[in-house]
C-alpha positions, -999 to 999 in steps of 0.1 A, spaced: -215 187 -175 -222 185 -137 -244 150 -133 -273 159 -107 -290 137 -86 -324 138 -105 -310 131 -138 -288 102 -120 -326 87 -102 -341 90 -139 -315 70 -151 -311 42 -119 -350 46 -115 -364 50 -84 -365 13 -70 -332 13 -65 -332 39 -40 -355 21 -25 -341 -9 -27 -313 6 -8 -278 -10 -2 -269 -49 12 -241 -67 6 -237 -84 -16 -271 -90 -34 -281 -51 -27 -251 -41 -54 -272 -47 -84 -299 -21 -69 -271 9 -78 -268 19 -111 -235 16 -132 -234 50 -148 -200 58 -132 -181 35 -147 -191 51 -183 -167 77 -172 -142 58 -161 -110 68 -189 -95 39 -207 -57 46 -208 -33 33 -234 -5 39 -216 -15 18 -190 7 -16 -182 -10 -49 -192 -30 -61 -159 -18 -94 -141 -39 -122 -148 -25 -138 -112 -35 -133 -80 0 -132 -63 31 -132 -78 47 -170 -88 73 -189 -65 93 -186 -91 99 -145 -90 107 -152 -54 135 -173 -59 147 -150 -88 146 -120 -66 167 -138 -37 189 -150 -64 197 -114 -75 205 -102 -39 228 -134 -33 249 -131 -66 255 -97 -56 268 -101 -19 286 -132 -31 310 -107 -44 310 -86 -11 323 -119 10 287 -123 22 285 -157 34 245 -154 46 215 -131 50 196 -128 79 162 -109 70 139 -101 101 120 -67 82 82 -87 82 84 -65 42 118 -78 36 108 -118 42 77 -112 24 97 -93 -6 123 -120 -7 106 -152 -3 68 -146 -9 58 -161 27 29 -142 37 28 -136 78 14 -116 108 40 -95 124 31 -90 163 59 -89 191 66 -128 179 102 -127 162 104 -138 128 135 -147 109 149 -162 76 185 -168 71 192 -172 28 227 -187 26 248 -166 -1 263 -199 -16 233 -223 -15 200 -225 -26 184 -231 5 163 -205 33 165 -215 73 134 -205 91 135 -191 132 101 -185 139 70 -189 168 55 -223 168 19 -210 157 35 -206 123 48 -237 115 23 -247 90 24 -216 75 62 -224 70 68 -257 62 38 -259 35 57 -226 16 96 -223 3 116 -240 33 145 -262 30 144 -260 73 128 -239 100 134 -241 134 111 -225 157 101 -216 197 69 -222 212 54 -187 215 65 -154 229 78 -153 258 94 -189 255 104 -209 282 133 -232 276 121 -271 268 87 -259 273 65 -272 240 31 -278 251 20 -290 217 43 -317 222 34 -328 258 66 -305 272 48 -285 299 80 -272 314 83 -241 337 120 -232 324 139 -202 320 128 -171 297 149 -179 266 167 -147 246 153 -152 217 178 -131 200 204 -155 213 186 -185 204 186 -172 164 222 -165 164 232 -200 181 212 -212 152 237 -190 124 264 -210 147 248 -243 143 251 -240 110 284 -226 105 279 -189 100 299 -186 137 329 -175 115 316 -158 80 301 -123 71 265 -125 80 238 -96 60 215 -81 83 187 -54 71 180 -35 103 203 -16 125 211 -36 157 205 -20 187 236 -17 213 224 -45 232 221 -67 202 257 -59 190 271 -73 225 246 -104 218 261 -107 186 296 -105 199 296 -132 227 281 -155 211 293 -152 170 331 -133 183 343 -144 151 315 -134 128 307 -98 117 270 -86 103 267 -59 78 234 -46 73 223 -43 36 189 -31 45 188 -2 22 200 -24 -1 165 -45 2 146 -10 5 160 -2 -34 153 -36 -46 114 -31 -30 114 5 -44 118 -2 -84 92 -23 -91 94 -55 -119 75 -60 -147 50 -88 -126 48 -62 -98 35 -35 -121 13 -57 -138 -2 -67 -102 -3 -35 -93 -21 -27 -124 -47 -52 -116 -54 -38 -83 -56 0 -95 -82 -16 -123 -105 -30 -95 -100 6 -76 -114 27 -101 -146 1 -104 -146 4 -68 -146 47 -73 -172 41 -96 -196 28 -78 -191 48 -47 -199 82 -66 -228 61 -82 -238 52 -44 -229 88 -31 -251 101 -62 -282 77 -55 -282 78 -15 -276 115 -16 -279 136 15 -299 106 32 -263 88 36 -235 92 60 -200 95 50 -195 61 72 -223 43 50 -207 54 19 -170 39 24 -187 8 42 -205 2 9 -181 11 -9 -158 -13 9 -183 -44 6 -187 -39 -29 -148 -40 -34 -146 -71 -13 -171 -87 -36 -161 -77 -67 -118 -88 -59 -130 -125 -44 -153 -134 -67 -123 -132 -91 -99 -144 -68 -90 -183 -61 -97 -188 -25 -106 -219 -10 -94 -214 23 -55 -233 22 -28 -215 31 -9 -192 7 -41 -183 -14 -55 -151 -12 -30 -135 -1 -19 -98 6 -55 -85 -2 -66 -56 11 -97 -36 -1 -102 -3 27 -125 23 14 -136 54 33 -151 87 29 -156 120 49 -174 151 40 -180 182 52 -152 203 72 -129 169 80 -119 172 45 -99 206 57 -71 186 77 -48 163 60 -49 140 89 -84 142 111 -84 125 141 -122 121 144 -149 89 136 -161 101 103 -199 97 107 -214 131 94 -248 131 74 -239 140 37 -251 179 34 -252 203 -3 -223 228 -3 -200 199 16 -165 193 1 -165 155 4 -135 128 -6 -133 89 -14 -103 74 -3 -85 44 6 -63 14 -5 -66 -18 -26 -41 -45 -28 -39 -75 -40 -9 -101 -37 7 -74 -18 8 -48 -47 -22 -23 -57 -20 11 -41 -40 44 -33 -66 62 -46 -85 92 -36 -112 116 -55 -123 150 -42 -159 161 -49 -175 191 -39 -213 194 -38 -233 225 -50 -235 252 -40 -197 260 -39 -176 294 -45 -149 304 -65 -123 303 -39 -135 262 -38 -130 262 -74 -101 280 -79 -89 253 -50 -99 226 -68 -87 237 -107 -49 241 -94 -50 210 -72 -57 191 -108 -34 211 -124 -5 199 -96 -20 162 -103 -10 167 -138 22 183 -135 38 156 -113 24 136 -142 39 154 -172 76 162 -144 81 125 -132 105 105 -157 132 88 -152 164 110 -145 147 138 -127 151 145 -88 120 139 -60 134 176 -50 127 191 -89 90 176 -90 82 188 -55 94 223 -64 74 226 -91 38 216 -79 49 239 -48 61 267 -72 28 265 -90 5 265 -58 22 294 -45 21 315 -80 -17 308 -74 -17 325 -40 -29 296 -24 3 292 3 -19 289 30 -36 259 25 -3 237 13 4 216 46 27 189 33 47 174 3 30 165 -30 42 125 -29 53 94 -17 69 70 -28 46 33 -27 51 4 -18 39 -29 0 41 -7 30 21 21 19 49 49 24 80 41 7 110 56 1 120 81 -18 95 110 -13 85 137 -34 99 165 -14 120 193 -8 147 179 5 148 146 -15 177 144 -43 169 104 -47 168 105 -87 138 92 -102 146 56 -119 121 37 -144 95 15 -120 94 38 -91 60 42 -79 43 75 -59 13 88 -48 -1 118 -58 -11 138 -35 -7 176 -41 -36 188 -16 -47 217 -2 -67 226 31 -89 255 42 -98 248 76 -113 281 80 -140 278 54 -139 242 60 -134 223 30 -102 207 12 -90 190 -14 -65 160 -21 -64 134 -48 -45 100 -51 -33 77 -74 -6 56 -79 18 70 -102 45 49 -121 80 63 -133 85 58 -170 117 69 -192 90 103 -204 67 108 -181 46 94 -151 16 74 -158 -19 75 -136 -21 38 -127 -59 45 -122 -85 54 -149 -109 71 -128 -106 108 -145 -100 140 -126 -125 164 -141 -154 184 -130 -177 163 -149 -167 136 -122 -164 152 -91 -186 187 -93 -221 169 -83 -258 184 -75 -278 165 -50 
């Protein structure tokens, strides 16, 4: 069945389209008939029914990296990855060019703060048994306005100042974990002031304990992927009712609003710090020959026009965790080549379903999406690897590629994104989801389906 957009207006009736869209009382004025569609998946984890994940997984996850470098000599760990500090102790923070540290002694239960003075609410109110921190960036020695100190003094190393502090508190002799690589200049730092100390960086250490996800993550996650696929929902029921009158622009801004809505009226947030958190609802869509490049570099403001191929797409997260999720449509009139296109992009969708279990390589699932693809004659339009791996970041390590032996473990999430591009009849076609690693198979963490009934459209 292929849902037109007069049997859609018979069934929203035709005030809505008049009506039109405004956030947020305008929502009611689309019609829900999306969301019938939308598949209800057994397989799918229990959703979270909190909005970030407790203090008490923090501490739990700090725990596990201590007890383990406690057996390494580790004496301390000195985390300055803004994903690492957010991993580890659930304190939510901007990263700009301000430094930002957190030293976690190995053999106390106890985390030491080095950070710009704007934060220091933002610290002290969350997990901090001390924090010491400079005014702002650059930082003049002595100078603290905020505290009546207007002093013109020297430029302060701010690097320096950090590992005085690990000397201050007896680090100036001990192992200390780091989880970046120190630049040359930073190694010489390191060695005048701490001689006697050495630093061993454990940050792919961290990158492994961000990459298999826990129980609470994938039930947050869950949660997030559950708001998405309303979210997809009503942006085909907007797409459907708006029609060729609507810009690709207009149809992710909506589509954005109504996310926004629909998470915070569900979400505590009354405006203290460390509520609502790690939410992030970005929604666009593009039609017409932008869908042919993986990455366009172009404002996507194009009227909607029949015969376009056209994609949703975007991110939703909530507490930090959620993921990606894109649907393709194409819009009668359409070919065969567009369908053939589109049939084996769902079939790759469902093969790095049915190939990702635990056990298996990146390399093997990548080889067989690509194998299939190119048995289909379609070689031309592959431009990039089926997968990445997900995380708070977006792109995580490990990626579904060719040249990726990382072996598939139980809570590792992906993307899915086994596309294909035609720039020279101007249409393509790439899903999303976010997939999770299981012991048989993967499993769609979104329920909004991938059939022709939902994306093959008439308007």
């Amino acid at each position: 069945m292929k849902l037109t957009r007069r049997s859609f207006m018979k069934t929203a009736g035709t005030g809505a389209l008049a009506a039109g869209f405004a956030a947020p009382s305008g929502f009611n004025s689309v019609s829900a008939e999306s969301e019938k569609l939308l598949i209800k998946n057994p397989g799918h984890p229990a959703p979270a029914n909190f909005d970030r994940l407790p203090l008490s997984w923090y501490k739990n996850t700090v725990k596990k990296l201590r007890d383990t470098l406690a057996q390494e000599g580790v004496g301390a760990v000195l985390l300055a990855d803004p994903l690492n500090i957010i991993y580890f102790t659930g304190l939510f923070h901007s990263q700009t060019e301000r430094p930002f540290f957190v030293l976690l002694p190995v053999e106390e239960d106890a985390l030491f703060w080095y950070h710009p003075g704007l934060d220091r609410d933002l610290v002290t109110s969350w997990w901090a048994t001390d924090s010491q921190y400079y005014f702002d960036y650059l930082h003049a020695k002595d100078g603290y306005p905020n505290l009546g100190k207007v002093i013109q003094g020297p430029t302060v190393d701010l690097f320096d100042w950090v590992l005085e502090g690990l000397k201050s508190r007896g680090y100036g002799e001990k192992t200390v974990a780091i989880d970046w690589e120190p630049t040359v200049p930073q190694i010489k730092q390191w060695e005048r002031v701490l001689p006697k100390s050495k630093f061993k960086n454990v940050g792919g250490r961290c990158l492994k304990m961000r990459m298999v996800k826990t129980p609470e993550e994938i039930a947050l996650t869950q949660r997030a992927m559950d708001y998405f696929s309303k979210i997809h929902a009503f942006a085909r029921d907007y797409l459907l009712q708006k029609g060729t009158d609507a810009t690709d622009y207009e149809v992710g801004q909506a589509a954005t609003a109504y996310g926004i809505h629909l998470i915070m009226n569900d979400i505590k947030h009354d405006g203290k710090l460390h509520n609502a958190v790690g939410i992030d609802v970005g929604v666009s869509c593009r039609t017409g020959i932008t869908t042919a490049y993986p990455h366009p570099n172009q404002f996507f403001y194009k009227k909607i026009e029949k015969g376009d191929a056209l994609q949703i797409s975007g991110g939703v997260t909530i507490g930090g965790y959620g993921g990606e999720m894109y649907r393709y449509f194409q819009i009668a009139p359409y070919d065969q080549s567009r369908e053939k296109a589109w049939d084996v992009v769902t079939e790759c969708v469902r093969i790095q379903e049915r190939e990702s279990k635990a056990g298996v390589t990146c390399s093997s699932v990548a080889k067989k999406i690509h194998d299939y693809q190119v048995e289909n004659g379609l070689q031309k339009l592959i431009y990039h690897r089926p997968a990445h791996g997900a995380g708070m970041e977006g792109h995580q390590a490990p990626w579904l590629a060719l040249g990726d032996y990382t072996v598939l473990e139980e809570g590792m999430m992906f993307s899915v994104e086994p596309g294909l591009y035609d720039p020279e009849h101007g249409f393509g076609y790439n899903p999303s989801d976010n997939l999770l690693v299981t012991k048989d198979k993967g499993i769609l963490m979104g329920s909004v389906p991938y059939s022709k009934e939902w994306s093959f459209i008439k308007l």
